[in-house]
C-alpha positions in Angstrom: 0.0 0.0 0.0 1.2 3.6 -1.0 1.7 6.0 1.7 -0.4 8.3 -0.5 -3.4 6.4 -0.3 -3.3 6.5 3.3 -3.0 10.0 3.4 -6.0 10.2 1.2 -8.1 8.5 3.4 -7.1 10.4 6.6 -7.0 14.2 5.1 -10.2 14.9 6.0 -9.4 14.9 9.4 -12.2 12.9 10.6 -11.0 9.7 12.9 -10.7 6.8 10.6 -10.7 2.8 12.6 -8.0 1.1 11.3 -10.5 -1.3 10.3 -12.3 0.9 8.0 -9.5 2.1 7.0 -7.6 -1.7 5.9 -11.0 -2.4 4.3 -10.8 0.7 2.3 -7.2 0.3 1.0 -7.2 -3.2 0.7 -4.4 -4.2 3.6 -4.3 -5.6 7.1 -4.6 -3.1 10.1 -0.9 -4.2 11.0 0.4 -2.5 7.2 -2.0 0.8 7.8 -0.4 1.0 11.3 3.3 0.7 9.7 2.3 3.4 7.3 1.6 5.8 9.7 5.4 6.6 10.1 5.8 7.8 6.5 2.8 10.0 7.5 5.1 11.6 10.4 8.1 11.8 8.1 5.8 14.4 6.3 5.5 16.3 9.4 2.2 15.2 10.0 0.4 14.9 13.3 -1.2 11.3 13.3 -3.9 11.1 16.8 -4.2 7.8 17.8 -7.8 7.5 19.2 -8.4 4.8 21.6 -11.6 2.2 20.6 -11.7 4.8 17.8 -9.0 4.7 15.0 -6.7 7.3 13.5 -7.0 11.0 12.0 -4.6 13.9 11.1 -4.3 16.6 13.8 -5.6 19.3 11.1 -7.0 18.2 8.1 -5.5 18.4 4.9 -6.4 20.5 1.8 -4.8 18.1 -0.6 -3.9 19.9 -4.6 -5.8 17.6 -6.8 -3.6 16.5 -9.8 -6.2 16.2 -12.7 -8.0 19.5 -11.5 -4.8 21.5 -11.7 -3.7 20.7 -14.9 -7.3 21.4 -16.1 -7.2 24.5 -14.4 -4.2 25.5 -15.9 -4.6 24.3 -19.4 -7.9 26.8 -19.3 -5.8 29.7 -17.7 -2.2 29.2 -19.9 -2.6 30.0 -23.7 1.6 29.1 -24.0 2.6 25.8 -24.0 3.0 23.6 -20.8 5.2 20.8 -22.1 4.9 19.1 -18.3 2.7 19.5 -15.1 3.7 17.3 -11.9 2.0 17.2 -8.6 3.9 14.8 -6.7 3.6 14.0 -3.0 6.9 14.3 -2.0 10.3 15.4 -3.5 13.9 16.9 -2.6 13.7 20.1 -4.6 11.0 21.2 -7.2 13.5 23.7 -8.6 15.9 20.6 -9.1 13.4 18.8 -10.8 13.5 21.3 -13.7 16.7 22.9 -13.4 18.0 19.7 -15.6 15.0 19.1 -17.8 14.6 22.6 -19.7 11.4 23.0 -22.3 11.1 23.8 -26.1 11.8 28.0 -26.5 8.8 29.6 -25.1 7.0 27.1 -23.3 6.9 26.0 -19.6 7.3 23.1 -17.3 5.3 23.2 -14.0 6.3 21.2 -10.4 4.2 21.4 -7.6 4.8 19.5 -4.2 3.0 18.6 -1.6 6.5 17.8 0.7 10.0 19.1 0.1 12.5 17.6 1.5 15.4 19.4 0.6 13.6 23.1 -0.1 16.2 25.6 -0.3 16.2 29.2 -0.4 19.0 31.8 -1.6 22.8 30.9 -0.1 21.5 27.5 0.3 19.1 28.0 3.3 17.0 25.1 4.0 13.0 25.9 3.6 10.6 23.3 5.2 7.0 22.7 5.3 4.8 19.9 6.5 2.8 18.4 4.1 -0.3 20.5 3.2 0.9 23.6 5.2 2.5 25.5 2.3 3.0 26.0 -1.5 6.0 24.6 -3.1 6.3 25.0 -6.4 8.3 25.9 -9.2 8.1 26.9 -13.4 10.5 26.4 -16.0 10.9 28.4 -18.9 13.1 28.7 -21.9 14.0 31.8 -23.5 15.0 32.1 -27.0 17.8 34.8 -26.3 19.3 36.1 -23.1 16.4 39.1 -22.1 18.2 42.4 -21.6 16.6 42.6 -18.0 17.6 39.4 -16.8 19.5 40.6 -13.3 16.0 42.0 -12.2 14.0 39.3 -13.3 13.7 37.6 -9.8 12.3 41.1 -9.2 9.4 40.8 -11.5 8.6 37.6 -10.0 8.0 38.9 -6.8 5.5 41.6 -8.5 3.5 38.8 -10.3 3.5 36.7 -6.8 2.3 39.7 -4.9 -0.2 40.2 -7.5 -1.4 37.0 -7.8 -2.2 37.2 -3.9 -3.4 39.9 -3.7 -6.4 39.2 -6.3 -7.0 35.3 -5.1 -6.4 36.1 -1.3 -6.9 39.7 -0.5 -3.6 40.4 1.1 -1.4 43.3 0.6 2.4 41.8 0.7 5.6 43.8 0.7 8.5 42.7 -1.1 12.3 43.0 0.4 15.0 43.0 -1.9 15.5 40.8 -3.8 13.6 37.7 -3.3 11.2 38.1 0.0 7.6 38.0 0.2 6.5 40.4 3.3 3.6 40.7 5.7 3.5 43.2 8.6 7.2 42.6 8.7 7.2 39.0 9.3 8.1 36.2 6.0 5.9 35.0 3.9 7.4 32.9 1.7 10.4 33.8 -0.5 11.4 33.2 -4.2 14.5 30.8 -5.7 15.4 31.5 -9.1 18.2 29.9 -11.1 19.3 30.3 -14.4 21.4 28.4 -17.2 22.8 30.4 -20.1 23.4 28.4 -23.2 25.8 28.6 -25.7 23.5 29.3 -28.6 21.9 32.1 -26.9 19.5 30.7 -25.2 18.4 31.1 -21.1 16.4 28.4 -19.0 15.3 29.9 -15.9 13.5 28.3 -13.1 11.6 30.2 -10.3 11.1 28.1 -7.3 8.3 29.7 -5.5 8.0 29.1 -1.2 4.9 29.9 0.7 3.5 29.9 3.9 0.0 29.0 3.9 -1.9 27.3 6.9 1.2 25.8 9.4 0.6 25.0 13.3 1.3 28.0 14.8 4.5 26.5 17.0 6.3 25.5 13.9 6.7 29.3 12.4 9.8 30.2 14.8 11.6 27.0 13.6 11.4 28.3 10.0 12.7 31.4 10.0 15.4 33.9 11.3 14.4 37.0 11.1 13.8 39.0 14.3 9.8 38.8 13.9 10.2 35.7 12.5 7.8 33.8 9.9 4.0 34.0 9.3 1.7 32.2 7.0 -1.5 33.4 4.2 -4.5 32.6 7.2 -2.9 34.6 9.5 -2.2 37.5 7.2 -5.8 36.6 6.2 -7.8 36.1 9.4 -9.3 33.4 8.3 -9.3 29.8 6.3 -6.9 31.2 3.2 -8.3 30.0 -0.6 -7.6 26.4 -1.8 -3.9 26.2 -1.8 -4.7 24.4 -5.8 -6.0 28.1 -6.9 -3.4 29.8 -5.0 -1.1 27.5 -7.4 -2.5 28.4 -10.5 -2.6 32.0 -10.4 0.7 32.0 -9.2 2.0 29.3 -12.0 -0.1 31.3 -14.7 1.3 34.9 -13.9 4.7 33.6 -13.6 4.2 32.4 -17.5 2.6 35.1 -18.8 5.4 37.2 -17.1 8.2 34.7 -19.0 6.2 35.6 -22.2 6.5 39.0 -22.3 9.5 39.6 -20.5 11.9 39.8 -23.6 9.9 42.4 -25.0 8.8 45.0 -21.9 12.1 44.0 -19.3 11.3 45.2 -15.9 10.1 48.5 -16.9 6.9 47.0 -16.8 7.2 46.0 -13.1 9.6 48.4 -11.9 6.2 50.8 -10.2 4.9 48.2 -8.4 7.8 47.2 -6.8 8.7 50.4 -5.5 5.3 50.7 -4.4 5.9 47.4 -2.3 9.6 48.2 -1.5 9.8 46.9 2.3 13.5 47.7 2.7 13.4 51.8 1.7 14.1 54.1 4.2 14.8 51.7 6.7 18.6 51.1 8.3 20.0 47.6 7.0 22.7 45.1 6.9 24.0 44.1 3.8 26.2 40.4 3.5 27.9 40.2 0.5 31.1 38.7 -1.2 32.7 42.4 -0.7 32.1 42.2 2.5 29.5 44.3 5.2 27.6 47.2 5.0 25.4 49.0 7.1 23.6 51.9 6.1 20.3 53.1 5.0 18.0 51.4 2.4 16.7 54.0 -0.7 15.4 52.1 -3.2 16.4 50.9 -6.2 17.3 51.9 -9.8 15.8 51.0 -12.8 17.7 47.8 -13.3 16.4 46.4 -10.1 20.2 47.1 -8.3 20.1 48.5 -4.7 20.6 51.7 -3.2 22.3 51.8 -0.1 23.1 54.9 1.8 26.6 54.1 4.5 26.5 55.5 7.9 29.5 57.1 6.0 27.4 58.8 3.5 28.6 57.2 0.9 26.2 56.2 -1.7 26.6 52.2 -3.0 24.6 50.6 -5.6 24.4 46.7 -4.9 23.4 43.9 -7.4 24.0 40.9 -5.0 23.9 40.5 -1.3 22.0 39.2 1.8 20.0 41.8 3.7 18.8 42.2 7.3 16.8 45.0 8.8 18.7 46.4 11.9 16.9 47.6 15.0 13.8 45.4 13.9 
């Protein structure tokens, strides 16, 4: 018997008896009870009920393969060559880093567990099972875009804008990659290119979010001083199915990947001033040159960062690791 199934059964959160449940899947009740450790690897709570059965500490809302590729074959007019929903996987963004698509189409990963999710300078990104949105969409670009060095910039735009039309929520966005609410993470954005020879660029944006966790496991995720919060928090209430969340995320992202060659970040460069988290606040900045502290001002119109030293000297920044100081 597949874990998955089991997981199936249980997601509604309702107390299944292992008998029901051995009928259902066709097993003994010694291999459902076995099973239940994969469930924990997943970083699922399984309740054992006594004279009862099992069920899932919270219940699950599960993305439905068939009804996500439907939805975004009706929502995608370019070409998705591949769409995966997979239960469980190291790294959706190394699933398609290696397996690039035909110029200007896509390939789509989502996952219901990472386990190996990384964000930028290799920091480990974990969810349980069902509590976030991991996902990420592969491209292929005919030539190398003139904007490429702000393009994980423009993702953030789409992101925010995706949220805010399916889920209401107003997110900021700190340089370069982080997705913002009342100063606490969100989720945060991974994107890795491959230049090719001929001229060509595959680019992959891995896509991390928060979206219904148990409320003791946001420290553990995060290290910023107000550490991490999820979407029904920053919602105050149930947030939308995480499957819709998916697909407008999956189908801005490509529509931005289509365009992008011909508008560049001009076309997103507004908006994410207008969501700039880091300006006018005093910061750290982490980089290969070494340690800066000073004042955040914005950035320029290639998406590079303004930083203002307690020296006043003015420094413009392409690549770096920031912290907010005083926070």
């Amino acid at each position: 018997m597949e874990p998955e199934r089991l997981l199936s059964a249980l997601a509604d959160g309702r107390a299944h008896s292992g008998e029901e449940l051995a009928r259902a899947l066709g097993v003994t009740r010694t291999a459902v009870w076995k099973r239940m450790s994969r469930l924990a690897e997943w970083g699922l709570d399984v309740v054992a009920v006594p004279g009862v059965g099992y069920r899932l500490k919270r219940p699950l809302d599960l993305v439905e393969p068939a009804v996500f590729q439907a939805a975004l074959a009706d929502r995608i007019a370019a070409p998705l060559i591949e769409v995966e929903v997979l239960t469980e996987i190291d790294s959706t963004n190394r699933r398609l880093v290696d397996r690039p698509p035909p110029t200007g189409s896509a390939n789509v990963c989502l996952a219901e567990f990472q386990r190996s999710g990384r964000g930028r300078r290799g920091r480990a990104w974990h969810a349980p099972l069902g509590g976030g949105l991991c996902l990420s969409v592969g491209w292929q670009f005919a030539d190398m875009p003139a904007d490429l060095a702000a393009l994980t910039l423009a993702v953030g735009v789409v992101v925010r804008r995706a949220l805010a039309g399916v889920a209401g929520v107003d997110v900021a966005l700190k340089w370069p990659n982080d997705l913002v609410w009342d100063g606490r993470k969100l989720g945060g954005i991974l994107l890795e290119l491959a230049a090719e020879a001929q001229g060509g660029c595959h680019v992959v944006a891995g896509i991390g979010l928060n979206v219904s966790m148990p409320v003791e496991l946001l420290p553990a995720i995060c290290d910023w001083p107000r550490g991490a919060v999820d979407l029904a928090t920053a919602m105050g209430r149930a947030p939308p199915p995480r499957g819709a969340l998916a697909v407008e995320i999956v189908a801005a992202l490509v529509e931005l990947f289509a365009g992008y060659p011909e508008v560049g970040f001009a076309a997103y460069r507004n908006d994410w001033r207008d969501a700039d988290f880091l300006k006018g606040r005093r910061i750290r900045l982490e980089s290969t040159a070494g340690t800066v502290a000073g004042t955040a001002l914005g950035i320029e119109i290639d998406g590079a960062l303004i930083v203002e030293t307690e020296a006043g000297v003015r420094e413009r920044v392409i690549s770096g690791d920031v912290s907010v100081r005083g926070d």
